[in-house]
MARZA-343981 format. One record per residue (C-alpha): y, z negated, x; residue in three letters. Coordinates in pm, whole numbers, plus 50000, padded with zeros to 5 digits. Example, Ala and Ser with C-alpha at 12.3 -4.5 7.8 and 13.67 -1.06 7.14 Angstrom:
495504922051230ALA 498944928651367SER 
***
This chain:
659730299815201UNK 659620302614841UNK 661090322714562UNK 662210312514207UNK 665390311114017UNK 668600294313998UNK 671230294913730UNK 674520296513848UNK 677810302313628UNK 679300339713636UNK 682410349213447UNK 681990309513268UNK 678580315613135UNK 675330303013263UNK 672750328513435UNK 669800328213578UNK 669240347413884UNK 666660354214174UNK 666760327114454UNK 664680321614794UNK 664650290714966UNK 664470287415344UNK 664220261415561UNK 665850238715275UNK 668500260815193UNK 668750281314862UNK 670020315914877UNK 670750335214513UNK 671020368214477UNK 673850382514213UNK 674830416114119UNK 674030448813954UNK 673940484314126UNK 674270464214467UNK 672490431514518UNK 674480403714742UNK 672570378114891UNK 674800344214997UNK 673860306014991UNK 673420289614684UNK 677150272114621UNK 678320276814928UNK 681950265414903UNK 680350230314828UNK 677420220715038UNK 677990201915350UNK 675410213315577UNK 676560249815746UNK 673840272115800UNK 673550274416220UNK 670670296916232UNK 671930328416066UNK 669560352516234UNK 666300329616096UNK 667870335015786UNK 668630372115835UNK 664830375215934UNK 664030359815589UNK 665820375615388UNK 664690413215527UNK 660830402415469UNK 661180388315145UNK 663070419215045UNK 659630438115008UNK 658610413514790UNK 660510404814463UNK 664160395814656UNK 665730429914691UNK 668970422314824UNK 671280448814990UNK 673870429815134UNK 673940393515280UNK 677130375015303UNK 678300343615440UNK 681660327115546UNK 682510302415798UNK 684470272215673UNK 687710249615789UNK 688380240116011UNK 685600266816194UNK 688610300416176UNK 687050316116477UNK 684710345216479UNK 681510333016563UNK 679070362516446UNK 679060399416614UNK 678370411816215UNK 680680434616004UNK 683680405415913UNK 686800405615679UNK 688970374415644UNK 688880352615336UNK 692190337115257UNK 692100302815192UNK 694970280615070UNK 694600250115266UNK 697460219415347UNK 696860200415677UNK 696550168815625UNK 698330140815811UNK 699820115115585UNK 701300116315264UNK 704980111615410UNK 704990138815620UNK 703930167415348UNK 706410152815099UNK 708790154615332UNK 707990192015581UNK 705550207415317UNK 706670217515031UNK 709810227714832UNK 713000209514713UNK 711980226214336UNK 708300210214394UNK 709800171414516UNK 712410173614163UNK 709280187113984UNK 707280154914092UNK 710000130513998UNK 710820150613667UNK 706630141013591UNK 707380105913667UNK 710450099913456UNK 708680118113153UNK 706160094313187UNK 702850106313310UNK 700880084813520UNK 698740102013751UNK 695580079913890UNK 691800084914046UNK 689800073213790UNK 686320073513688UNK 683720098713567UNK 682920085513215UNK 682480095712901UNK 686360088612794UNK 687150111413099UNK 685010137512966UNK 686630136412564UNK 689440143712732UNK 688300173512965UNK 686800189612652UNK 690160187312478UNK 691870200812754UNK 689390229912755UNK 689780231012369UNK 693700233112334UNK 693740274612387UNK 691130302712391UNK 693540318212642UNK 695300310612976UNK 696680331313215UNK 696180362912976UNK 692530359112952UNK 689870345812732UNK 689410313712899UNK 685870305412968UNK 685350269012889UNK 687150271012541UNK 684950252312291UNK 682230238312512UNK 680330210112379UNK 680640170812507UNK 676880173712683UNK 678100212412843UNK 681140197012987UNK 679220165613139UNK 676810185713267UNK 679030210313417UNK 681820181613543UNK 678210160613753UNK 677630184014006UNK 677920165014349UNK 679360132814217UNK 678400114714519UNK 681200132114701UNK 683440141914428UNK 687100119914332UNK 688210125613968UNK 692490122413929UNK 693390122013577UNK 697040125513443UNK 697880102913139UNK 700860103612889UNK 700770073012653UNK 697120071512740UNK 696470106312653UNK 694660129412926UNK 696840156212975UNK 695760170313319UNK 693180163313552UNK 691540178813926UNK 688030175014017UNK 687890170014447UNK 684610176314614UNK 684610164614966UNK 682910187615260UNK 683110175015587UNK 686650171915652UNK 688090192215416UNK 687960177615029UNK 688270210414840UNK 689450213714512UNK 686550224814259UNK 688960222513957UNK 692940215913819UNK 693620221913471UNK 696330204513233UNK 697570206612902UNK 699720236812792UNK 701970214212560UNK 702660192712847UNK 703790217613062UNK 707160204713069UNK 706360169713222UNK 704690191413527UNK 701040171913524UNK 699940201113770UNK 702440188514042UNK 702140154113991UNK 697780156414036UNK 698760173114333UNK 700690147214503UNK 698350125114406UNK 695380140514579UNK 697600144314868UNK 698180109014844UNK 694300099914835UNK 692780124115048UNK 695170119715358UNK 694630078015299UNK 690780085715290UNK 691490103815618UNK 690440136815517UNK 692120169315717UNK 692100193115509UNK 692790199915131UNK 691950231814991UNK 693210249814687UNK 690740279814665UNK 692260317514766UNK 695460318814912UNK 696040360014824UNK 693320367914584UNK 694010405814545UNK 692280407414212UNK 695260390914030UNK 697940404614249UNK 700990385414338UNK 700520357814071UNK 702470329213956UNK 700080308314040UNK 700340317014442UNK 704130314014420UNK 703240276214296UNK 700420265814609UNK 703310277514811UNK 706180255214698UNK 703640225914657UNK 702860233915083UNK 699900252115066UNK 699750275615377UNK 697300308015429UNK 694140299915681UNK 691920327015714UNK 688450324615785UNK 685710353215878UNK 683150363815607UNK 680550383315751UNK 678490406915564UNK 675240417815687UNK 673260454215557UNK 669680445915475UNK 668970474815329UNK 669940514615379UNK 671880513615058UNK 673660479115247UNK 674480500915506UNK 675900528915305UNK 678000504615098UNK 679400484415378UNK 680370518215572UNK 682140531615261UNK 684020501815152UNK 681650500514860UNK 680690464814872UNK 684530453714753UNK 685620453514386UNK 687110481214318UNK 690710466214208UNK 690880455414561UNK 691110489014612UNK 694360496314473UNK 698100489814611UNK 699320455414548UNK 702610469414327UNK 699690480914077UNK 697430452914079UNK 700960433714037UNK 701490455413762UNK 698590453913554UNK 698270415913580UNK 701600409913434UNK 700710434913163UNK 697400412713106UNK 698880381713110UNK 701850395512845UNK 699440407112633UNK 697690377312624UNK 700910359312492UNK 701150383512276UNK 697440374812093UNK 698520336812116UNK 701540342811905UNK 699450365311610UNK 696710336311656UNK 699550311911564UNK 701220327711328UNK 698090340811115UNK 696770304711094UNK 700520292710977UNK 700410319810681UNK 696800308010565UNK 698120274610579UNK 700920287210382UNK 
***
């Protein structure tokens, strides 16, 4: 049992934090006022933690050292749904399609909009394939990431990372990971990173090109990993949250639904290690506090965000067009 540090990526920049490892499994520690203790990438490793109490043990000893954790959190994954801990649990929502064949989504999954959407991509001409991880592959990633310093309303993280940051980045777990690329005349205009755990092969990333939106790249990488994962008999493809209640009812939930993304909820538990833990998890303290408010509000401000964010594209543009001028 030894402790060190990790650096892990918060709010798109690299940090270093406080880590312990235990029994060959890292745990990181993140946070401010209250410290939360979880496993190091834990949406992407394969091997499940079944000793949670060794861990818990841990954890509480090396807390008088240098660790000083409040709270320790961890959440069963697909296709494990049932409550298997007696320790304080809310449900994550995960967007998740079952996987069967490729035949049977197109046709019972998802949306009359999202099948014309596919064969709109098609007719415009983008060719959606698995291809390699090279450095062509990556050019194009960092001209994806390069096209706007804003998406969704929001100063978008990766915006002007370097070739070697991207590839560095884009290499965690290749040995499981599939790469699908959308092209247009040979130009990269979309492209999903898969990472397969266990049965499920979860989506790490899906990003395409704002100027392409019209030839729907995000619909047809979609279908394509649909395509591949239930060939490569895979059960489950997953699409991070389902309801994420820090951006409200968003756009981009109204979209996993029409391309046949259902909710599956699994149980997070967190676990007090401290009396401060305690406190926090009996006052509701341990949850952002946007979670906090009514959905209409959180609806609310997000569409306000996201507006305003339109609004700072359209100066950008037109301030670079009068220096031009």
């Amino acid at each position: 049992m030894t402790g060190h540090t990790v650096e892990i990526t918060m709010g798109g920049k690299a940090v270093k934090v406080p880590a312990l490892d235990v029994n060959g499994q890292t745990f990181v520690v993140t946070g401010k006022w209250m410290k939360i203790a979880a496993i190091h990438d834990e949406d992407w490793i394969e091997e499940a933690h079944e000793d949670l109490e060794s861990c818990i043990s841990a954890l509480k000893k090396h807390n008088a050292n240098s660790l000083r954790a409040d709270i320790f959190t961890v959440t069963q994954r697909l296709p494990d749904t049932t409550r298997r801990y007696p320790y304080h649990v809310e449900w994550e929502s995960v967007a998740a399609i079952r996987l069967s064949s490729y035949e049977e989504w197109w046709t019972n999954r998802i949306s009359a909009d999202a099948r014309k959407d596919i064969r709109r991509s098609a007719k415009r001409g983008v060719v959606v394939k698995v291809t390699d991880f090279d450095d062509d592959l990556v050019k194009g990633i960092v001209e994806i990431y390069n096209e706007s310093p804003i998406r969704q309303g929001k100063a978008f993280w990766h915006y002007q990372k370097d070739f070697d940051t991207v590839k560095r980045e884009k290499s965690t777990y290749l040995e499981r990971s599939t790469f699908i690329g959308a092209y247009c005349n040979d130009e990269l205009i979309g492209f999903m990173k898969i990472v397969s755990v266990g049965s499920v092969a979860a989506m790490m990333q899906i990003l395409t090109k704002i100027s392409h939106y019209d030839k729907r790249p995000s619909n047809a990488l979609i279908a394509k990993a649909v395509e591949h994962c239930a060939t490569a008999g895979m059960s489950w493809l997953t699409y991070g949250k389902y309801r994420d209640r820090n951006k409200g009812t968003s756009s981009l939930a109204r979209f996993k639904h029409r391309m046949g993304f259902e909710e599956v909820r699994v149980p997070k538990f967190y676990v007090p290690l401290t009396i401060k833990g305690w406190t926090c998890l009996a006052l509701g303290l341990h949850r952002d506090l946007v979670t906090m408010l009514p959905e209409w509000l959180i609806d609310l401000l997000y569409s306000v965000r996201t507006a305003w964010g339109r609004w700072r594209i359209r100066a950008r543009r037109s301030s670079d067009s009068g220096r031009e001028g």
